[in-house]
N, CA, C and O of each residue as an XYZ file, in Angstrom:
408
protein
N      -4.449    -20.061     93.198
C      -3.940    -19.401     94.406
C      -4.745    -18.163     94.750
O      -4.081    -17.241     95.225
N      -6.122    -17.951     94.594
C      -6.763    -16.733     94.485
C      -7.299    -16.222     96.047
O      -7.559    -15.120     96.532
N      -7.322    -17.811     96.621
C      -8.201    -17.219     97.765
C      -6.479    -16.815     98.555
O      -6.417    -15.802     99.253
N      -5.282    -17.630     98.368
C      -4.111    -17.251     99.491
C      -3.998    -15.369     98.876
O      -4.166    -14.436     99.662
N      -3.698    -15.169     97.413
C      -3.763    -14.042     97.207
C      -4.783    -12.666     98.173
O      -4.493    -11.587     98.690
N      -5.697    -13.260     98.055
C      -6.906    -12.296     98.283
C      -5.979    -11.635     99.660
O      -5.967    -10.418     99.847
N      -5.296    -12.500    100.487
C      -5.243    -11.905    101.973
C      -3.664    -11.632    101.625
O      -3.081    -10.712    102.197
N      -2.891    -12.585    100.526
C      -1.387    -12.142    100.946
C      -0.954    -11.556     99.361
O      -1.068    -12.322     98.405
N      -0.469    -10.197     99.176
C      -0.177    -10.214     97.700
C       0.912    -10.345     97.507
O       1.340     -9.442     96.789
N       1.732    -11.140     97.832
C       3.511    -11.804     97.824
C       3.263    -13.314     97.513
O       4.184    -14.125     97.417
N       2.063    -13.595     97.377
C       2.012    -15.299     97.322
C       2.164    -15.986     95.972
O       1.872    -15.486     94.886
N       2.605    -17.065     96.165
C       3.166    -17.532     94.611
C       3.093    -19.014     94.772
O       3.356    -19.704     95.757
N       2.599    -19.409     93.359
C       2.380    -20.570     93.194
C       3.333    -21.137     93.421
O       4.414    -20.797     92.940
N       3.137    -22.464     94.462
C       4.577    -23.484     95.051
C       4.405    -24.811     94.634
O       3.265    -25.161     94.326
N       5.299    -25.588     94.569
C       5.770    -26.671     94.024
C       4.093    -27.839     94.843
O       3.725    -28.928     94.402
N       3.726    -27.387     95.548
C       2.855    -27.742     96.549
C       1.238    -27.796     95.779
O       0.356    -28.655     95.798
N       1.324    -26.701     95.241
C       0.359    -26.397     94.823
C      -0.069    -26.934     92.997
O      -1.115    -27.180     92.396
N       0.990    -26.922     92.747
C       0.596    -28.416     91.480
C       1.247    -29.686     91.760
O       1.517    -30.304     90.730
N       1.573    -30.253     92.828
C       1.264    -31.521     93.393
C      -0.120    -31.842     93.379
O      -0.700    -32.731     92.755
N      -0.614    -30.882     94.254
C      -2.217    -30.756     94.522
C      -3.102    -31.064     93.514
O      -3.999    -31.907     93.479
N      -2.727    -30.269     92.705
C      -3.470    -29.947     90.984
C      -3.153    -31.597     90.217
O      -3.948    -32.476     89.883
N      -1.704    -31.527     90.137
C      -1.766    -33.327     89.751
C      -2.570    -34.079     90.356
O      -3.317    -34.718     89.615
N      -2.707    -34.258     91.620
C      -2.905    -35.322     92.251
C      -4.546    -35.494     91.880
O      -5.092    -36.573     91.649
N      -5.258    -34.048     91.877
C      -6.871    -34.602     91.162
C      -6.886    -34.641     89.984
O      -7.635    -35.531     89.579
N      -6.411    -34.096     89.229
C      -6.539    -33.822     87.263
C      -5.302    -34.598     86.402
O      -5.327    -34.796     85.187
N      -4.311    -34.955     87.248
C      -3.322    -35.293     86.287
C      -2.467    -34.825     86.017
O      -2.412    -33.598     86.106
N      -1.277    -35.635     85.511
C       0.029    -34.838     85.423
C      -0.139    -33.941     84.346
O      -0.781    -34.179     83.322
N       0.705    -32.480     84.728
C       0.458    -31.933     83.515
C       1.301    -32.512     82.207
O       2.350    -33.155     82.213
N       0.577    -32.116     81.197
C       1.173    -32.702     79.751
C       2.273    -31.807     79.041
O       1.844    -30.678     78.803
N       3.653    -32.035     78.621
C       4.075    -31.252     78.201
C       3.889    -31.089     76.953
O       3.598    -31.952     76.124
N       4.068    -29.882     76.786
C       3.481    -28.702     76.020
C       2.276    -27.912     76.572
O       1.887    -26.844     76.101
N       2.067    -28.159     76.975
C       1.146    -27.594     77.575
C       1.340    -26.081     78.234
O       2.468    -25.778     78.623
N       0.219    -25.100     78.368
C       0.015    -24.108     78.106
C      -0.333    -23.304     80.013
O      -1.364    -22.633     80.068
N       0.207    -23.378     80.888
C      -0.287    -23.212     82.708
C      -0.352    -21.577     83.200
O       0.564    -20.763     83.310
N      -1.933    -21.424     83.468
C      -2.176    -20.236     83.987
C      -2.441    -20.022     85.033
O      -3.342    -20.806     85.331
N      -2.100    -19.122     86.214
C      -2.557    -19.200     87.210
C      -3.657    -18.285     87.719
O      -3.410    -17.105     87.467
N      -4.605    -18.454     88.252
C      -5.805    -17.728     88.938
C      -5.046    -17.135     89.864
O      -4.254    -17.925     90.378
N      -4.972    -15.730     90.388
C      -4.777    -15.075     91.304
C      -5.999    -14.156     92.054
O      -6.158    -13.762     93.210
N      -6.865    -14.004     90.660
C      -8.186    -12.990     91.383
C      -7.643    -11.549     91.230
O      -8.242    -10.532     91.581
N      -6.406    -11.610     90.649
C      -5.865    -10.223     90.566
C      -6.805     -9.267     89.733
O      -7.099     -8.151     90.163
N      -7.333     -9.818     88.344
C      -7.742     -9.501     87.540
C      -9.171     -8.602     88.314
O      -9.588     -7.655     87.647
N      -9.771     -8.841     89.444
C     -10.766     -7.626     89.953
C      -9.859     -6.063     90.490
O     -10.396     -4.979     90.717
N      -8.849     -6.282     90.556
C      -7.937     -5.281     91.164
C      -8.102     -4.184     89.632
O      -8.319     -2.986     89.817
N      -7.992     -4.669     88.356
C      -7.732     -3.617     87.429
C      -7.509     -2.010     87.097
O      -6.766     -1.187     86.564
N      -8.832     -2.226     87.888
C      -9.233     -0.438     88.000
C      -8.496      0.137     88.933
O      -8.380      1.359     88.844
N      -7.800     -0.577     90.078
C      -7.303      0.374     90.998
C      -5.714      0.307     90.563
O      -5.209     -0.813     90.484
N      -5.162      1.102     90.366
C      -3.379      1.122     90.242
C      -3.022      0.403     91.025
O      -2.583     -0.733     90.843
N      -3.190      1.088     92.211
C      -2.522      0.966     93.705
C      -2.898     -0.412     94.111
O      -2.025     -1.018     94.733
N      -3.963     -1.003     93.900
C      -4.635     -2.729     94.526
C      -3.793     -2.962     93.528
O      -2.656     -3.050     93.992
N      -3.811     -3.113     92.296
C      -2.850     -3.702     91.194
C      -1.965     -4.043     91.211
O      -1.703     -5.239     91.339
N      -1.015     -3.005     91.074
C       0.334     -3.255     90.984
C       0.810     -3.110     92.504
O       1.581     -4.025     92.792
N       0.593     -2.291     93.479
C       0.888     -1.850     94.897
C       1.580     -0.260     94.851
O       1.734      0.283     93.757
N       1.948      0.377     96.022
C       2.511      1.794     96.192
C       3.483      1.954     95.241
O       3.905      1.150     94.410
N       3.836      3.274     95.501
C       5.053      3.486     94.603
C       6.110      3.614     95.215
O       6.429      4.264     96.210
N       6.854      2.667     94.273
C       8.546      2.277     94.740
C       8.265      0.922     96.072
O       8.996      0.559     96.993
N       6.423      0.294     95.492
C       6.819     -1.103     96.161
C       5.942     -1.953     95.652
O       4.873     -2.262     96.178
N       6.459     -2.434     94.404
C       4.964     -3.122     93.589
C       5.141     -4.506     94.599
O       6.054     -4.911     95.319
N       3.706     -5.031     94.241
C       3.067     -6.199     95.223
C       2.025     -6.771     94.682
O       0.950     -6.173     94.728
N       2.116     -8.054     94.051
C       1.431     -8.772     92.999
C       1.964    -10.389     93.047
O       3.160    -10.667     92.958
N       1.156    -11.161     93.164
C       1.233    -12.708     93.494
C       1.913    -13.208     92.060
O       1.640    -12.494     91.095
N       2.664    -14.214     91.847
C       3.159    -14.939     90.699
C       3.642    -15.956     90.766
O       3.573    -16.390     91.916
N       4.175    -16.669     90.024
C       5.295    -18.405     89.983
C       5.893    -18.048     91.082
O       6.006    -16.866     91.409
N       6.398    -19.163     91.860
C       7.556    -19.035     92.746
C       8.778    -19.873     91.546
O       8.461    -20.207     90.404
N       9.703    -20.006     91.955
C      10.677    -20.155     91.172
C      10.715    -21.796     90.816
O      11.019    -22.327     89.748
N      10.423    -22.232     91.709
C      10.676    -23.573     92.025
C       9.380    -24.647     91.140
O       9.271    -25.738     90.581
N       8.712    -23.622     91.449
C       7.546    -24.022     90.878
C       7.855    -24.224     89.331
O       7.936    -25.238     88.638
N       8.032    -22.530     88.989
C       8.154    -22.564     87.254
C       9.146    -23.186     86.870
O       8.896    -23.680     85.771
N      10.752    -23.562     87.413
C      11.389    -24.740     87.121
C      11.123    -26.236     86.886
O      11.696    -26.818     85.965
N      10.136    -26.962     87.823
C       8.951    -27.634     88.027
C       8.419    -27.729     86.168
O       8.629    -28.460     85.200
N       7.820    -26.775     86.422
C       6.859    -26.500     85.332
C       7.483    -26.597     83.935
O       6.775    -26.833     82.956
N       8.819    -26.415     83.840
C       9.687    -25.730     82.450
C      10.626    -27.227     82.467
O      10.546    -28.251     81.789
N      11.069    -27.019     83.010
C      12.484    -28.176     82.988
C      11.747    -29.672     82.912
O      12.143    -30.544     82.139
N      10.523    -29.863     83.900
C      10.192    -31.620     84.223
C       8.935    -31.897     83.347
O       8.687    -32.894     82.668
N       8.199    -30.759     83.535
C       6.565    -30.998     82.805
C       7.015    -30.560     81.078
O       6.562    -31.194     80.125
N       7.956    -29.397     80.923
C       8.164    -29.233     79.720
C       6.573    -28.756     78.524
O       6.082    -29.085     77.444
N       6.335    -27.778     79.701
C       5.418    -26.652     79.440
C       5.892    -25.854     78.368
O       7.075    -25.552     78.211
N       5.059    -25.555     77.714
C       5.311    -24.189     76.417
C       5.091    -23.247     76.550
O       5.137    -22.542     75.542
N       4.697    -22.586     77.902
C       4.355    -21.336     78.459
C       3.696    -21.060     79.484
O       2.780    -21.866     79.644
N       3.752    -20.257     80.274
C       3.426    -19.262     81.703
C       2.847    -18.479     81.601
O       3.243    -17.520     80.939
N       1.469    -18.483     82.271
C       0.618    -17.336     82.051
C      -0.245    -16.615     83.686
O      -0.784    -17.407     84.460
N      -0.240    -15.104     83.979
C      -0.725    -14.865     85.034
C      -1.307    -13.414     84.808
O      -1.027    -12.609     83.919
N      -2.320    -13.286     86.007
C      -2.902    -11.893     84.814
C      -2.537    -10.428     86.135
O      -3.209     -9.643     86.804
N      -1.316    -10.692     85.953
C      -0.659     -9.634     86.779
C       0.098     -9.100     85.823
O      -0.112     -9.243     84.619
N       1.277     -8.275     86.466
C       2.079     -7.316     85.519
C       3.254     -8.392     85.335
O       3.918     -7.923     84.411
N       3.724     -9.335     85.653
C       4.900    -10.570     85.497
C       4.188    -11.668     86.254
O       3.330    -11.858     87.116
N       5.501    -12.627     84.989
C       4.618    -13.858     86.331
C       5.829    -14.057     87.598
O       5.923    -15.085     88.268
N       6.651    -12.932     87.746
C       7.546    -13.214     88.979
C       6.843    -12.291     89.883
O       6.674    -11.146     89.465
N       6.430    -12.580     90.983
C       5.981    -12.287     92.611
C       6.924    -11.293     92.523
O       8.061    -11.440     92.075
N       6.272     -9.913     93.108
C       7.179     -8.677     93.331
C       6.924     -8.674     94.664
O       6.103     -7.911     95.173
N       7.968     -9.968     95.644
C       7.837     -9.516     97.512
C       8.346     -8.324     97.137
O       8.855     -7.892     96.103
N       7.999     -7.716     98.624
C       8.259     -6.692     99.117
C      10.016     -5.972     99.322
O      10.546     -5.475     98.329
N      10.407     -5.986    100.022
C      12.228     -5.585     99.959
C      12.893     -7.117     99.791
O      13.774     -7.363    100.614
N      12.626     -8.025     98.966
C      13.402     -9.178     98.736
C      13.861     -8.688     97.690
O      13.688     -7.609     97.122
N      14.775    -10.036     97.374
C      15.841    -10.100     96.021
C      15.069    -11.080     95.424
O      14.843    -12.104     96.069
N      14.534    -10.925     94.081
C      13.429    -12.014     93.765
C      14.096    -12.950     92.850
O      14.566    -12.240     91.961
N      14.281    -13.757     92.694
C      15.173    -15.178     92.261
C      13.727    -15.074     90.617
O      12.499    -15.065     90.531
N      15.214    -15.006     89.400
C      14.418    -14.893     88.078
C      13.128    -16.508     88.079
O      13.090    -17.337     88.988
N      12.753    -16.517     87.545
C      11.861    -17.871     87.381
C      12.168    -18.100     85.518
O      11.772    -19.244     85.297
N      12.413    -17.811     84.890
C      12.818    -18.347     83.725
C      14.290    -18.333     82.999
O      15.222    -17.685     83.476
N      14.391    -18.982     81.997
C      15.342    -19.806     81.718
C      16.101    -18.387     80.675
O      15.530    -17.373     80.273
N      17.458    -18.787     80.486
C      17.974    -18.037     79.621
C      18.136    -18.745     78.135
O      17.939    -18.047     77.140
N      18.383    -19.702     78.038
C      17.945    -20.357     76.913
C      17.271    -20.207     76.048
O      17.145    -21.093     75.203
């Protein structure tokens, strides 16, 4: 999701987007280990590109649906993103958890 990131930093991997990924490479295997590219990782040095202002972080991650997707059907062994969470910090939303309590 690096190039949607680059322009939107609320964007999050969608159920859409490993359809996609299946559909050339294959279903993912469970156990398996899913990281996502955001491109965040050039932001490092700057706080503010990083994480976003203060009192409004803004950083791309799982959408929910997705990492349910990912946890419950593929039966993945872990979530990986090289932001500060892998939950999307929109902007004044209520952000719906993406993992399990279990």
């Amino acid at each position: 999701i690096s190039e949607r990131a680059s322009d939107d930093p609320d964007t999050v991997l969608a159920v859409e987007d490993i359809d996609g990924h299946e559909a050339a490479h294959g279903i993912i295997g469970r156990g398996s280990a899913v990281f996502v590219r955001t491109g965040w990782d050039t932001r490092r040095h700057d706080a503010e590109a990083y994480v976003g202002t203060r009192g409004v972080r803004r950083f791309p991650g799982f959408g929910a649906a997705a990492a349910r997707l990912l946890v419950d059907d593929r039966s993945v062994s872990g979530l990986g993103i090289a932001t500060l969470s892998i939950e999307a910090q929109e902007r004044h939303e209520r952000r719906e958890r993406v993992y399990r309590d279990d």
